[in-house]
C-alpha positions in Angstrom: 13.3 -11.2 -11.0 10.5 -13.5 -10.9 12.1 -16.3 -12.6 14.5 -16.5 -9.3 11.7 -16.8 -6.9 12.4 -14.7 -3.9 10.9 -16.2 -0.5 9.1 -12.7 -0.8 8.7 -10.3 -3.4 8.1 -6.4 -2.3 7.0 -3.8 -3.9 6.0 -0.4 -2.4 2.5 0.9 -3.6 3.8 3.8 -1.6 0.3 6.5 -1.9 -3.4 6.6 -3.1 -3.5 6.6 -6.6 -4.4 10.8 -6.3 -0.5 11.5 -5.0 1.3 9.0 -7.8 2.5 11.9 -10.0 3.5 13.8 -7.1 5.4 10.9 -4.7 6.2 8.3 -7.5 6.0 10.5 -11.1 7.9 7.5 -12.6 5.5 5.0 -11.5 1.8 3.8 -12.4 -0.4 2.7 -9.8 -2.0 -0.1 -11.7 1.2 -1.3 -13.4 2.3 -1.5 -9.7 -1.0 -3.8 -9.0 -0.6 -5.6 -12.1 2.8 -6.9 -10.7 1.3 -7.8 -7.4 -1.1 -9.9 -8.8 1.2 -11.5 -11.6 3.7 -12.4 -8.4 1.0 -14.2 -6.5 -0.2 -16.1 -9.3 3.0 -17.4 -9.9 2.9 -18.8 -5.7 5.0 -16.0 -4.5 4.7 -14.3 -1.0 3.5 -10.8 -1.7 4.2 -7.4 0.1 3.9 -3.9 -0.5 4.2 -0.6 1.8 2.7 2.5 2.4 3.4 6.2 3.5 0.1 7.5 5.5 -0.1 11.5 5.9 1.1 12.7 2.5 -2.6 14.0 2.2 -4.6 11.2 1.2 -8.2 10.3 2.6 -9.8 7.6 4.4 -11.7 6.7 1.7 -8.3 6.7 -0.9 -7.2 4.6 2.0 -10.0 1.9 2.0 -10.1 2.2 -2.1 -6.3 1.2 -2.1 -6.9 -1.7 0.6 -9.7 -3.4 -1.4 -7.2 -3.2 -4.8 -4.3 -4.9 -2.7 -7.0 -7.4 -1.4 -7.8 -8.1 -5.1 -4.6 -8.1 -6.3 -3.7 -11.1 -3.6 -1.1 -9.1 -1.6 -0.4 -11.2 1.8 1.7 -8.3 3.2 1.3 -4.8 4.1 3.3 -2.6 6.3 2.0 1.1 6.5 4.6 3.7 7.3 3.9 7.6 9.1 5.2 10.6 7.9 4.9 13.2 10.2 6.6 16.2 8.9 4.1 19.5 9.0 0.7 18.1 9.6 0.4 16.7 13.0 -3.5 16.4 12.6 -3.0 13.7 10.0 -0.3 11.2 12.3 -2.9 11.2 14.7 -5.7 10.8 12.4 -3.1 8.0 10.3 -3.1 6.0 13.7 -6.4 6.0 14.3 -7.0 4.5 11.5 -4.5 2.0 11.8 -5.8 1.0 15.0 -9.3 1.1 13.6 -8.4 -1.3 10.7 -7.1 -3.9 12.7 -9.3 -4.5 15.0 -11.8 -5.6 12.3 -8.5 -7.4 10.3 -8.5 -5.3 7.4 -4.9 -5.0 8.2 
């Protein structure tokens, strides 16, 4: 796949490294990095994605933001799932809003 050299290669980190086993149980969080980085040294356009409000905590948040940053991923889109716990789309929001305002995101 690399060899074809998409305009943008995507691949979804998806959680905090806490929830792998539980949202992606076939995936490794630091494989996942691994081919971030690997992608952007070879001069592609990197992008991953995110679920907020599966459970995980600012600080997972923050921890996972500073990995994509040193992995050299360009592009992130953060996704809101809503289902049962209200408190935490609000609280996922906020912390959208919070982050870029000081371009973290």
């Amino acid at each position: 796949m690399l060899n074809e050299k998409p305009e943008i290669l995507n691949h979804n980190m998806e959680t905090v490294p806490r929830l792998y086993k539980r949202v992606r149980p076939q995936a490794k969080y630091a494989r996942s990095l691994e081919l971030l980085r690997i992608s952007r040294d070879r001069g592609l356009v990197t992008k991953t994605g995110m679920m907020l409000g599966l459970g995980e905590e600012a600080g997972e948040i923050e921890s996972v933001l500073d990995d994509l940053v040193s992995a050299g991923c360009q592009i992130l889109t953060l996704g809101n799932t809503c289902s049962r716990r209200p408190r935490i789309c609000r609280w996922s929001g906020g912390f959208i809003r919070m982050n870029s305002r000081v371009g973290r995101i």
